[in-house]
N, C-alpha and C positions, 0 to 999 in steps of 0.2 A: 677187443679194440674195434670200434666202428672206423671205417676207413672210407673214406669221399671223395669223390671226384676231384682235380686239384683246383684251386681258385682260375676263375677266369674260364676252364672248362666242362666238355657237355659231355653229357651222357644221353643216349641217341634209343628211346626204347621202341620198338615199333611204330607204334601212333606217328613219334618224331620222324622217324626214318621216311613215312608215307610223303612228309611233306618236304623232308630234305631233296628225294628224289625229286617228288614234283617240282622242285623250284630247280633244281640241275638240270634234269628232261628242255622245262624251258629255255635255258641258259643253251643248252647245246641246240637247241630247235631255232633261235630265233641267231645264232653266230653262225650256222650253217645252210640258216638262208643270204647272208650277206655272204655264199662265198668261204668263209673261214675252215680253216679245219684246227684238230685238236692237236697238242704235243702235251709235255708232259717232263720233269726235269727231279733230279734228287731230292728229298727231304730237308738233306742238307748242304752247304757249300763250303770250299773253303772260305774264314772269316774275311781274308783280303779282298774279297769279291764285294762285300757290302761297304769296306772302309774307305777301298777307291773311291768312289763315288760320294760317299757319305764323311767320308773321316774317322778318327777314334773315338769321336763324341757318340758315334751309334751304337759301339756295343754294348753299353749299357743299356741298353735297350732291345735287345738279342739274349736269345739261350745259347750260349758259346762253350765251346769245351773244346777241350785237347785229346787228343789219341793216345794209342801206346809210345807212337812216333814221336812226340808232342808234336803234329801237324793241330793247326787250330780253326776249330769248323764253327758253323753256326748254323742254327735251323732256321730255312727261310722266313725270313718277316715280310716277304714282297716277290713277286713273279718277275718283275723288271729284268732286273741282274740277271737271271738265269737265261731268259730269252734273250739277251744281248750277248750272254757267254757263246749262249749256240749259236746265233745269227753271226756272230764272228769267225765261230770255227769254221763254218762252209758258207761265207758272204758268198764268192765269187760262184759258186756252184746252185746256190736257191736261187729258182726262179721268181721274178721280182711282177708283180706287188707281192710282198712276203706275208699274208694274211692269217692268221694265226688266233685261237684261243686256248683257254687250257682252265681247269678250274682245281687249283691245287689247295692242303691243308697247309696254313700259313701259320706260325708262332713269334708272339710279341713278348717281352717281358716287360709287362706294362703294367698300372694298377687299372684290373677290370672296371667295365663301368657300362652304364643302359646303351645296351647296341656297340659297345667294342670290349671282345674279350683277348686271351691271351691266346687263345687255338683258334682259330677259324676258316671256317672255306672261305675262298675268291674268286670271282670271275672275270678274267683277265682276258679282253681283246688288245688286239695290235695289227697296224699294218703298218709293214716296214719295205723300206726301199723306192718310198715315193717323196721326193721333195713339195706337189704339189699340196696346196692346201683343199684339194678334195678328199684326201685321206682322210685329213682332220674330220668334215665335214659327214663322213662315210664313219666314221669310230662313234660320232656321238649319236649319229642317225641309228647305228645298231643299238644304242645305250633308251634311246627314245623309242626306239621299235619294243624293247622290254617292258618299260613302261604301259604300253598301250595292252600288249599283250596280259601282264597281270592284270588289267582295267583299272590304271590308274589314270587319271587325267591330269591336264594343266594347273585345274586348281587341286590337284592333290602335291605333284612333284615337279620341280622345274630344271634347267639344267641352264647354270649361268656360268656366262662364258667371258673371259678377260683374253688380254695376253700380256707373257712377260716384255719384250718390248716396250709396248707402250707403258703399260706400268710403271716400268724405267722410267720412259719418260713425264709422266706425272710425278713422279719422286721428283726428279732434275727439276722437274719447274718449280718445286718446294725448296730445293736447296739440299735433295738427298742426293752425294756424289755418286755415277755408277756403279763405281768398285764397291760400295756401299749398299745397291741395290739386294744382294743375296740375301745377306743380314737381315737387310729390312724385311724383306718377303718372310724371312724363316718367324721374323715376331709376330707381324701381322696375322700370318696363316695359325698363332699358338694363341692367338688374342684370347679366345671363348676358354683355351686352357690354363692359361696364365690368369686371369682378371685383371680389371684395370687398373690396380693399384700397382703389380709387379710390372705388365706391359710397361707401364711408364716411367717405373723405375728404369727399366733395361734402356727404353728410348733413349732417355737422358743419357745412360750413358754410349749409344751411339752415336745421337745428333743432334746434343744439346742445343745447337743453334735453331731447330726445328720442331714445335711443340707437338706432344702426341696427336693431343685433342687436334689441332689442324690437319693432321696427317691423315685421321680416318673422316672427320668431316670432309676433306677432298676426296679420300675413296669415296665413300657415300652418296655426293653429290655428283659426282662426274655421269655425264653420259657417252654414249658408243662416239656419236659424232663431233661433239666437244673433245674427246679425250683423240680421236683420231688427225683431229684436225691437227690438235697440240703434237702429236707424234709426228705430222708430215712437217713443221718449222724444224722439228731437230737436226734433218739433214739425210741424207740417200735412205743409212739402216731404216729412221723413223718410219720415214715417206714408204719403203719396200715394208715394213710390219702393219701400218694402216693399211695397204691394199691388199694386203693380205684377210686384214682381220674382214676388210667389205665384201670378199671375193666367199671367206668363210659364209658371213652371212646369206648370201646369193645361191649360194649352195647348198644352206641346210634348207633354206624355202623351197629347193625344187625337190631335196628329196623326201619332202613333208614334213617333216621336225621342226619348224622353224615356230611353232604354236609354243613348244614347251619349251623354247631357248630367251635369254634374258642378258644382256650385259650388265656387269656387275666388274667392276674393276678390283674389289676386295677379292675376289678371286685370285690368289696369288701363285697357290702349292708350294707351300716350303723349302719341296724339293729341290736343290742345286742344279740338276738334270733337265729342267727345263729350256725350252728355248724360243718357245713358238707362243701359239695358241694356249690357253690353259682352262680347264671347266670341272663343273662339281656337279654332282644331283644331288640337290635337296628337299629334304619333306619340305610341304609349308603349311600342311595342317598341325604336325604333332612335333614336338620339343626334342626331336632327333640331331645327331651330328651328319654329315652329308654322307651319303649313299652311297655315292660312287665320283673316282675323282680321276683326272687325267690328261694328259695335253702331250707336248710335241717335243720328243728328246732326238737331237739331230748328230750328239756327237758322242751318246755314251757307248758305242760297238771301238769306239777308237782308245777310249781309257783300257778296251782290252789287248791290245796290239793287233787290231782290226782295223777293216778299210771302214772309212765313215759308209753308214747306211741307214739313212734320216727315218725316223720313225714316230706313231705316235700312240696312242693306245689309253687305257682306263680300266680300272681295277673298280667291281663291286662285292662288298662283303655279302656276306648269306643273314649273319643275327641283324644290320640292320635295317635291313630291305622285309624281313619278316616281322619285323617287329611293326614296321611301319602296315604291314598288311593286316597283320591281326588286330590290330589298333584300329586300323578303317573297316575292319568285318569283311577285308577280301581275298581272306585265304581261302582255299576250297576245302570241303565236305568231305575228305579222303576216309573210306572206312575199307578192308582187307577184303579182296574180293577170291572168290575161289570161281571157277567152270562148274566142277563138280563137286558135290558128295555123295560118297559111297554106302551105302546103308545098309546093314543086314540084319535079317529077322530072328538071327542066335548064334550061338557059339558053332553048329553046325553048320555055320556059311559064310562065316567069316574067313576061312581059306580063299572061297573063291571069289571073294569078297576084293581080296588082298591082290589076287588075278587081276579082278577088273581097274584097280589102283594103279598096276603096274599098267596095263597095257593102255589107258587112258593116257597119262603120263608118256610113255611113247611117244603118244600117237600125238604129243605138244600142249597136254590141256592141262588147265593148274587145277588138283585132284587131290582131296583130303579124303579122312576117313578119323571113326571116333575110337579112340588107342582102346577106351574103358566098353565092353559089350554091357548094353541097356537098352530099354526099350525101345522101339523104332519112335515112339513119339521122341522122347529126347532127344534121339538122334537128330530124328527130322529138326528140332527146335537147335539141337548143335549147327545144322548146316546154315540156317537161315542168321545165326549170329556170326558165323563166319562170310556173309553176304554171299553164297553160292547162290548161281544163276538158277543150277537144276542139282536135282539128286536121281540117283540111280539105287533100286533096291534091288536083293538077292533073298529071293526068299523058298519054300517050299514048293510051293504049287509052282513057281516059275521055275525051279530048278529043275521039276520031272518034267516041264513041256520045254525047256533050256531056253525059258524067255527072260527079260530085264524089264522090270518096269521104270522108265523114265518119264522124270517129271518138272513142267514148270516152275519152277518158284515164284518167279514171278507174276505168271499168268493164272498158275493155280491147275492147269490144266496136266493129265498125265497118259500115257499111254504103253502095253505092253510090246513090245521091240525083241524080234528074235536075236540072241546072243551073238550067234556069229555074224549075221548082217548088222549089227551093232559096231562091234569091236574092228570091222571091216572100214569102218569108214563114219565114226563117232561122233565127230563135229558135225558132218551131213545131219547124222539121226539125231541128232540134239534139236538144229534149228526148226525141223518138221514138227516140233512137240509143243 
């Protein structure tokens, strides 16, 4: 029986692995220049921890099981919940701004599809414990600082930004009652998954009085200022969300992101948990779903029996950020690098051969050798498809004068190096060659 990876998941073979890391390396490089550090939380939770928040409608949507106990768990589908379980357990004791990332494997039970599968990694920042909307400003600047960093630009990816507020209140000016607003958000954010044949079934039967077709021709058409202005007639909340959303904009121009930011009121996030600000990254060269998605949750530490501790943050998957890279031809060139290979001229010096292996390795330097003895030319042709810098031979005549000959690979150049001032200080005698 052939047996296969399960639907939806990857199988990670070296090559894959070069680039996995390379794109984490980044992810941790560019969250710990803003500041951030890493945590890190269970696989899995108990179930009530995603229901809170979400309801019973999400475990269908969850790999869920029971215990011996019958306690009922589910495997993360999201990093949120987890950070909010923590940030509740010790609110009063973490020092505030609560700056955070963490880059966990995530599980959906979902029907896979280009760029969202059922296992995946995500890369989750958060700064929590600031009410101000610089936070906001400072989450998606580190989301834009990635961008740049993979060398993507404005016209590759953009990052559009609404908020729930006023979205409100553009619904309200259509005739969508508040209490109504969630709802609405959750179709609208399912539009591209739904089509528009079922969307408008569902509309209908939410607000019948309010045609679909109207509903996203006003998202579409709306602008930052038009839609702001409409939020400051609704009355204090409105007025206090518009100054917000301007204060947002002011902020991401000084701290340079403001090139790849866009208002786009269709930006809704499904998510109930919202409160504030809300933003997406999306491709806009290639037929992808968005990239990375996030906004401002001020009161889910308190669904935990926690002090409120207003936060905001964004989550980016790894398949569709990579997909979009190799799609534009800007993933990097990663081939297996080795410091050294070890090479010997027969079965008689392959012992000391094994010596030099060992004490290279020590000494911190990534050091191979070929398992099968053959001649030194294969060898040699071994080291150079393993991309090793230099090799190191053991051979006869070296052995009775107890020298090594080290050699460039890449320069071509080589030279004989006595053994023990060698092995004394290795990385020195390397660079001199």
């Amino acid at each position: 029986m052939k047996v296969r990876a399960p639907p939806g998941m990857r199988d990670f073979y070296p090559p894959d692995m070069r680039i996995q890391t390379w794109l984490f390396d980044v992810w941790r490089h560019v969250s710990r220049r803003f500041g951030c550090e890493e945590y890190e939380g269970p696989i899995f939770e108990y179930l009530e921890l995603y229901t809170l928040k979400s309801g019973d409608s999400i475990v269908s949507e969850l790999f869920h099981f029971a215990d011996r106990g019958a306690r009922r768990f589910a495997i993360r589908p999201e990093m949120t919940p987890t950070l909010a379980r923590l940030v509740a357990a010790r609110a009063h004791a973490l020092p505030r701004p609560i700056k955070w990332f963490s880059i966990p494997r995530l599980c959906r039970a979902e029907k896979p599809q280009r760029g969202r599968l059922r296992e995946f990694f995500q890369w989750n920042v958060d700064i929590l414990g600031v009410d101000d909307v610089l936070a906001d400003a400072e989450v998606i600047a580190v989301a834009v600082e990635f961008l740049r960093q993979v060398g993507l630009t404005p016209g590759d990816a953009v990052v559009r930004i609404s908020s729930r507020p006023i979205a409100t209140a553009a619904l309200a000016a259509l005739g969508i009652a508040p209490e109504h607003a969630n709802t609405a958000f959750q179709l609208i954010d399912r539009y591209d998954k739904l089509g528009a044949e079922e969307f408008q079934r569902r509309w209908r039967e939410l607000a019948p009085q309010v045609r679909a077709d109207d509903v996203l021709h006003h998202l579409d058409q709306s602008d930052l200022e038009r839609c702001v202005e409409l939020a400051e007639r609704t009355g204090p909340a409105g007025a206090a969300a518009a100054n917000q959303l301007r204060r947002l904009w002011e902020r991401l121009r000084e701290f340079g992101a403001g090139e790849f930011c866009v208002f786009d009121l269709k930006v809704v996030r499904g998510l109930a948990y919202y409160t504030g600000p809300v933003f997406e990254v999306t491709a806009k060269r290639v037929g992808l779903r968005a990239l990375a998605g996030g906004g401002r949750y001020d009161s889910l530490t308190e669904l935990l029996d926690g002090p409120r501790v207003p936060g905001v943050g964004f989550g980016m998957g790894d398949a569709p950020i990579l997909e979009l890279l190799s799609e534009l031809g800007k993933l990097p060139a990663l081939t297996e690098s080795l410091d050294v290979f070890v090479i010997d001229a027969g079965e008689p010096y392959f012992a000391r051969a094994l010596e030099i292996v060992g004490a290279l390795r020590r000494a911190g330097l990534v050091c191979d050798f070929s398992y099968k003895r053959q001649p030194i030319g294969k060898q040699f042709k071994q080291a150079a498809e393993r991309g090793a810098r230099y090799a190191v031979i053991v051979g006869a005549e070296l052995e009775e004068r107890h020298e090594l000959t080290v050699k460039n690979l890449t320069a071509g150049r080589q030279k004989a190096v006595p053994a023990e001032e060698f092995l004394r200080a290795p990385a020195a005698r390397l660079a001199e060659v």
